[in-house]
N, C-alpha and C positions, 0 to 999 in steps of 0.2 A: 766559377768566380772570375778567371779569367776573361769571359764571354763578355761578362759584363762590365768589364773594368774597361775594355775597350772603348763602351760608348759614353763613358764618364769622362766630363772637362776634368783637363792637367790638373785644373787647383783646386778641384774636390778630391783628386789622386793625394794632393798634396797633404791635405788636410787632414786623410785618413790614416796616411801611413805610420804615425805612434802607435794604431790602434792595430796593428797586422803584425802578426807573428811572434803573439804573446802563449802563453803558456795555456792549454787546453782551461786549464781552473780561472784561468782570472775570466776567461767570458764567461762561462757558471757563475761564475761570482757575481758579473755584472747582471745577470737575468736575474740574480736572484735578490739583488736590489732594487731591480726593478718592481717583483712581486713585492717585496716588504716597505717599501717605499707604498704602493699603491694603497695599501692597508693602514698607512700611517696618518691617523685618525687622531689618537688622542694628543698628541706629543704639540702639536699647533693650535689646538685649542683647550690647552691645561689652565690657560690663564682664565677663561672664559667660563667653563668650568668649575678651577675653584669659586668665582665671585659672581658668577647668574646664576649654577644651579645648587652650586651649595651654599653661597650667599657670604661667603668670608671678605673682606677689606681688602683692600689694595695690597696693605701696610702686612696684613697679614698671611693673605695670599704668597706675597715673599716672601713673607718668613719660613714658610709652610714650602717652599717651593726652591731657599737656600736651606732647610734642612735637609732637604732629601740629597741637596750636593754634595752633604757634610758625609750620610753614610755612604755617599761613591768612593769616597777616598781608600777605607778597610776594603771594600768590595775590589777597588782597580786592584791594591798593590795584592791582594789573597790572588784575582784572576791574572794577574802578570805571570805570580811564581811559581802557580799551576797551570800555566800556559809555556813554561819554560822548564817543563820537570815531567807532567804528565803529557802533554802535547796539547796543540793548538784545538784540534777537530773535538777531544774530549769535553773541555773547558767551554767550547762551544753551546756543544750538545746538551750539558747538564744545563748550564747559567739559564740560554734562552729558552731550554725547553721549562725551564720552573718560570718566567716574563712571560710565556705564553696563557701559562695557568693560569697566575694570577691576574689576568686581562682578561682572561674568560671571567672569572668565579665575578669579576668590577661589572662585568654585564647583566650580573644576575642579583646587584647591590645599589638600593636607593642612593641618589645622592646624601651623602652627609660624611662626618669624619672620616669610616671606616673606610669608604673609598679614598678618601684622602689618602689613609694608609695603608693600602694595599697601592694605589698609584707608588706611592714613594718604593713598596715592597719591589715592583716589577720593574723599575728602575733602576734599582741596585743590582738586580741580577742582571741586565743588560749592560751597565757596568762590569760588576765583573767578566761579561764575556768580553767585552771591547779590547783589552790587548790580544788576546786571541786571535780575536779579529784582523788587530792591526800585522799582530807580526805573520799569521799568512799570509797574507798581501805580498810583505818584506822578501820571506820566503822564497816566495815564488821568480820573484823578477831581481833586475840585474841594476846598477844607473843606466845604462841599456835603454834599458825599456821601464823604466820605472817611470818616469811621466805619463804616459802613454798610459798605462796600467792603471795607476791610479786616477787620474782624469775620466776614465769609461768606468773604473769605480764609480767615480763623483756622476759621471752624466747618467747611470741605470738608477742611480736612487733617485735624481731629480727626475728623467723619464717618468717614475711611478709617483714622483712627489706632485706633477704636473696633476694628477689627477686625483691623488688623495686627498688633501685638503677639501679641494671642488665637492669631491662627493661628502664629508664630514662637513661642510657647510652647509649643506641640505639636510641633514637627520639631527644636529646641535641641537635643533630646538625641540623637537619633538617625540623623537628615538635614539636616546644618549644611550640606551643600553648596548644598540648596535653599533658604535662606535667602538666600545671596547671587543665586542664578538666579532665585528671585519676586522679592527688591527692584529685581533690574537688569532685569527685563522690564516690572515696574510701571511705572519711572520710562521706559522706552523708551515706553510707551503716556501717558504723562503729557505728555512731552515733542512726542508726534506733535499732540499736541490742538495745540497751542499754533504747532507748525509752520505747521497750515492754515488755524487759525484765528482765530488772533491776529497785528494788524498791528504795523511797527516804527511806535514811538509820538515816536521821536529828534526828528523833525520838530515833534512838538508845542513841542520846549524853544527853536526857532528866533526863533520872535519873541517878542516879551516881552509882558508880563503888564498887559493895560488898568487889571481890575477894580482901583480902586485899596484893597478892603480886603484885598488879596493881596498889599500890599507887600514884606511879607517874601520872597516867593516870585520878585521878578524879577532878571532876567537880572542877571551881574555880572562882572566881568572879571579876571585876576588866577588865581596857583596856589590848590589846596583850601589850603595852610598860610595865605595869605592871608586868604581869606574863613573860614576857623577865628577868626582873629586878631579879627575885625571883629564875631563873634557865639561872644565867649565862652562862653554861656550853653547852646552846643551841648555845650563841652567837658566843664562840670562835669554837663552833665544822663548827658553819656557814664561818666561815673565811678561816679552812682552807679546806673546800670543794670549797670555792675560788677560793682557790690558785689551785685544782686541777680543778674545771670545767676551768680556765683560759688557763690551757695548755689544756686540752680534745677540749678545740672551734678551735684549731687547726689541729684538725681532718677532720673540714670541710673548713677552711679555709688555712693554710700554703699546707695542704697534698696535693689538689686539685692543686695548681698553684705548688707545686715544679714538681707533677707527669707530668703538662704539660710543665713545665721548663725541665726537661731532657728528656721525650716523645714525646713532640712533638703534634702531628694532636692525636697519638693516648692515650694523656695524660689522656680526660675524658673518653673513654672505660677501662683503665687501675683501674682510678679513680670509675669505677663502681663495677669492679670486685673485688675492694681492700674492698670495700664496702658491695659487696656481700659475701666476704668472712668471713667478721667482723660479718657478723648475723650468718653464721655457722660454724665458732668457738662457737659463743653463745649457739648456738643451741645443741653443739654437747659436750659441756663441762660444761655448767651451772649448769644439775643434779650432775655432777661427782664432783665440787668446791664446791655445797650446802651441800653433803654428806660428804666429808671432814674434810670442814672448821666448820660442824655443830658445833662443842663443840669449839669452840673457840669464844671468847666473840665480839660482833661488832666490837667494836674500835682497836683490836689488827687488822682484817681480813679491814678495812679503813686502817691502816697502811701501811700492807703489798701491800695494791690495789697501794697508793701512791708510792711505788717504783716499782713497776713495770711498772706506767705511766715516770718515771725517764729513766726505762732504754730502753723501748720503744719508745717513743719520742725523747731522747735525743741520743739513737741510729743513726741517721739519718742524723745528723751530722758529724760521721765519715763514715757510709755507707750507699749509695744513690742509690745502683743498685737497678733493679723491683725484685729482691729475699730478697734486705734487705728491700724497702718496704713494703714486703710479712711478712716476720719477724715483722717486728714493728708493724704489724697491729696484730699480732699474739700476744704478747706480752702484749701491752696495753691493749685489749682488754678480755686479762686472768684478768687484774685488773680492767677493765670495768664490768666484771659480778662480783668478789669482791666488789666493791664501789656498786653497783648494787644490790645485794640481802643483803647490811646492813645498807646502808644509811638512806633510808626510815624507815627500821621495829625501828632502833635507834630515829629517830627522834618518830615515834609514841610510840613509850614503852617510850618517854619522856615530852610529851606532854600532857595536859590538853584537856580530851574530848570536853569542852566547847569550846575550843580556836582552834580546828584541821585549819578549814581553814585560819581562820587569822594568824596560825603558819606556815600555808604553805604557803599564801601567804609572809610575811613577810622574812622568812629565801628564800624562791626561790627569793625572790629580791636580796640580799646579795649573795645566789648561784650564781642568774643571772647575777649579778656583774661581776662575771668571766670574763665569755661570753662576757660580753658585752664591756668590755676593752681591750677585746683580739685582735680581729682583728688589733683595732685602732692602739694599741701600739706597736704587733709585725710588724701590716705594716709597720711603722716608721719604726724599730729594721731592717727588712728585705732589706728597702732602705737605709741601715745607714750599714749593716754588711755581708748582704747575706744571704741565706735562710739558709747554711750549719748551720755559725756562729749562727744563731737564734737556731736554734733546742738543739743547746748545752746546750745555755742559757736555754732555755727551761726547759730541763734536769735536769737544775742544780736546780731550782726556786721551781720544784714539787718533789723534794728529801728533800728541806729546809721546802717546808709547810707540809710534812707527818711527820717529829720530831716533831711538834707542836701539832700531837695527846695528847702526856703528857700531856699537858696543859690542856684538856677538859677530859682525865682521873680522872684526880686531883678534879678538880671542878664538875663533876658528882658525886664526892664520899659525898662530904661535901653537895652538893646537896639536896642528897638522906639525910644526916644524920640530914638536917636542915629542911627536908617536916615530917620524920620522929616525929622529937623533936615536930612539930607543928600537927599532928595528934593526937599524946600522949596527948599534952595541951588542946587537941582541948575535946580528952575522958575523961579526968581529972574532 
């Protein structure tokens, strides 16, 4: 490694170094994002799906598409508390290995409702694995290296995302069954990595936390409503990630149906490539944003991610051509890997080792809230105004929740000053 490090420029040295001398599991982790990611077929073209091949409404499509939000909620907080009790690896294993099933069994099912409900089925168990998910990560790494960690998280899914879309743009119209048999054989290969190679990390959250500038991060006693109560600053920062995942579900939902609203037959290849492009901006800008934006503190570089989903999105509204969709995918997606390499490391440099999953479960329900009222409500919005008209709205909505950073500034400080005062009492 060395060999070659030597004929590498200083400022790709520079660029790399978050991503060096992580923990053996986070690079497994990262390959194996990258396989699952590669396989990730149906998730970008759900919208298309429900309304070309099974032929449902706009209006209804969301609706069909915020109910399945609704049973992530049971699902997250069930996978948080048995990610916090049985361990992370278990919760795993079982969730995605039953999301893979029923992805299979959708390959070998006509389009019509029943797919509809098994889609929603292999959703939910993906949900429940997601704090699992989350708090390995957490696990594993330190505020250290926790940027770094997560960011080559974030770049192995888009790696694989670069080209999955691409390829599900080519079989959409003609072999939807192999759409669900590659995503469920992907995620079966993604998942084996992670069987053999990656340890349960549950042990780590057993004894508590020396380093004392990790205060935030030790052990605590007490239900997740509890320890909510005690670090409000989680809640309001949960709201308006909200307000920004609400316009991001519009990525997969308005962006698909306007591309084939002005495109035409060739709105979902169009839809592919917008897609395929979105992972390599990722790919190709992510070290250069992490290097950057390093010295600047989470919540300011969340801010900054929020208006640029403002002017991205809301761009689209007054320009529609395939170069301004090109643009806005460009755009957003600069603030997609900001909200992306700070979101997470902020919630865990704030969180209670004891409580990781149940914190992850709980705030991704609030997260997931977004998502899950987006469809619904911009469907209405879209049959009530127009797609142009929505996008502005849009616009305008995720410019009003990134002000609302202050809000969770403010009460992170008093936060910190209030765990402090009770450590002091606690050494007294």
């Amino acid at each position: 490694m060395k060999d070659i490090e030597k004929y590498l420029p200083k400022f790709i040295l520079k660029l790399l170094e978050p991503y060096r001398g992580l923990p053996k599991e986070v690079y497994v982790i990262f390959v194996s994002r990258i396989v699952n990611a590669i396989g990730c077929f149906v998730g970008p073209f759900l919208t298309l799906i429900l309304t070309k091949k099974i032929g449902l409404s706009s209006d209804v499509a969301g609706f069909y598409m915020s109910a399945a939000g609704l049973l992530y909620i049971p699902a997250s907080i069930i996978g948080g508390k048995l990610s916090d009790t049985l361990g992370r690896r278990k919760v795993i294993i079982l969730f995605d290995t039953l999301a893979i099933i029923v992805y299979m069994v959708c390959g070998f099912v006509q389009p019509s409702m029943t797919m509809v409900y098994l889609i929603m089925l292999a959703g939910t168990c993906m949900s429940a694995a997601g704090p699992a998910h989350d708090s390995l990560m957490a696990d594993l790494t330190t505020p250290e290296n926790r940027n770094g960690a997560y960011a080559l998280s974030y770049m192995g899914w888009n790696l694989g995302f670069a080209i999955g879309p691409l390829l599900a743009g080519m079989l959409f119209e003609n072999h939807l069954n192999l759409i669900f048999i590659g995503d469920a054989l992907t995620a079966l290969l993604s998942l084996t990595l992670i069987i053999f190679f990656v340890r349960e990390t549950i042990g780590n959250t057993k004894e508590d936390i020396s380093d004392a500038s990790r205060f935030m991060e030790r052990r605590e006693s007490g239900s997740i409503i509890s320890v909510l109560l005690r670090r409000p600053a989680l809640l309001i920062f949960a709201i308006v990630i909200l307000g920004y995942n609400f316009t991001y579900a519009q990525w997969g939902f308005m962006m698909p149906m306007h591309a084939g609203q002005n495109f035409g037959d060739k709105g979902a290849a169009y839809y592919g490539y917008m897609a395929s492009f979105n992972g390599i901006v990722v790919i190709a800008f992510t070290p250069l944003i992490t290097w950057l934006l390093r010295k600047i503190k989470h919540l300011k570089k969340i801010f900054i991610g929020g208006l640029l989903y403002a002017v991205g999105f809301g761009m689209l509204g007054i320009y529609n051509t395939l170069a301004a969709f090109f643009i806005s995918v460009f755009v957003f997606t600069i603030g997609e890997i900001i909200l992306s390499i700070s979101t997470m490391p902020f919630i865990a440099d704030n969180t209670p080792m004891s409580h990781r999953g149940r914190m992850s479960g709980v705030l991704g329900i609030l997260f997931g809230f977004g998502y899950t009222i987006s469809p619904m409500v911009m469907g209405t919005v879209i049959k009530t105004t127009g797609i142009e008209q929505s996008w502005l709205y849009l616009g305008i909505f995720v410019a009003i929740s990134s002000t609302c950073i202050v809000f969770v500034e403010r009460a992170i400080k008093k936060q910190k000053q209030d765990q402090l005062a009770l450590i002091e009492s606690e050494q007294a």
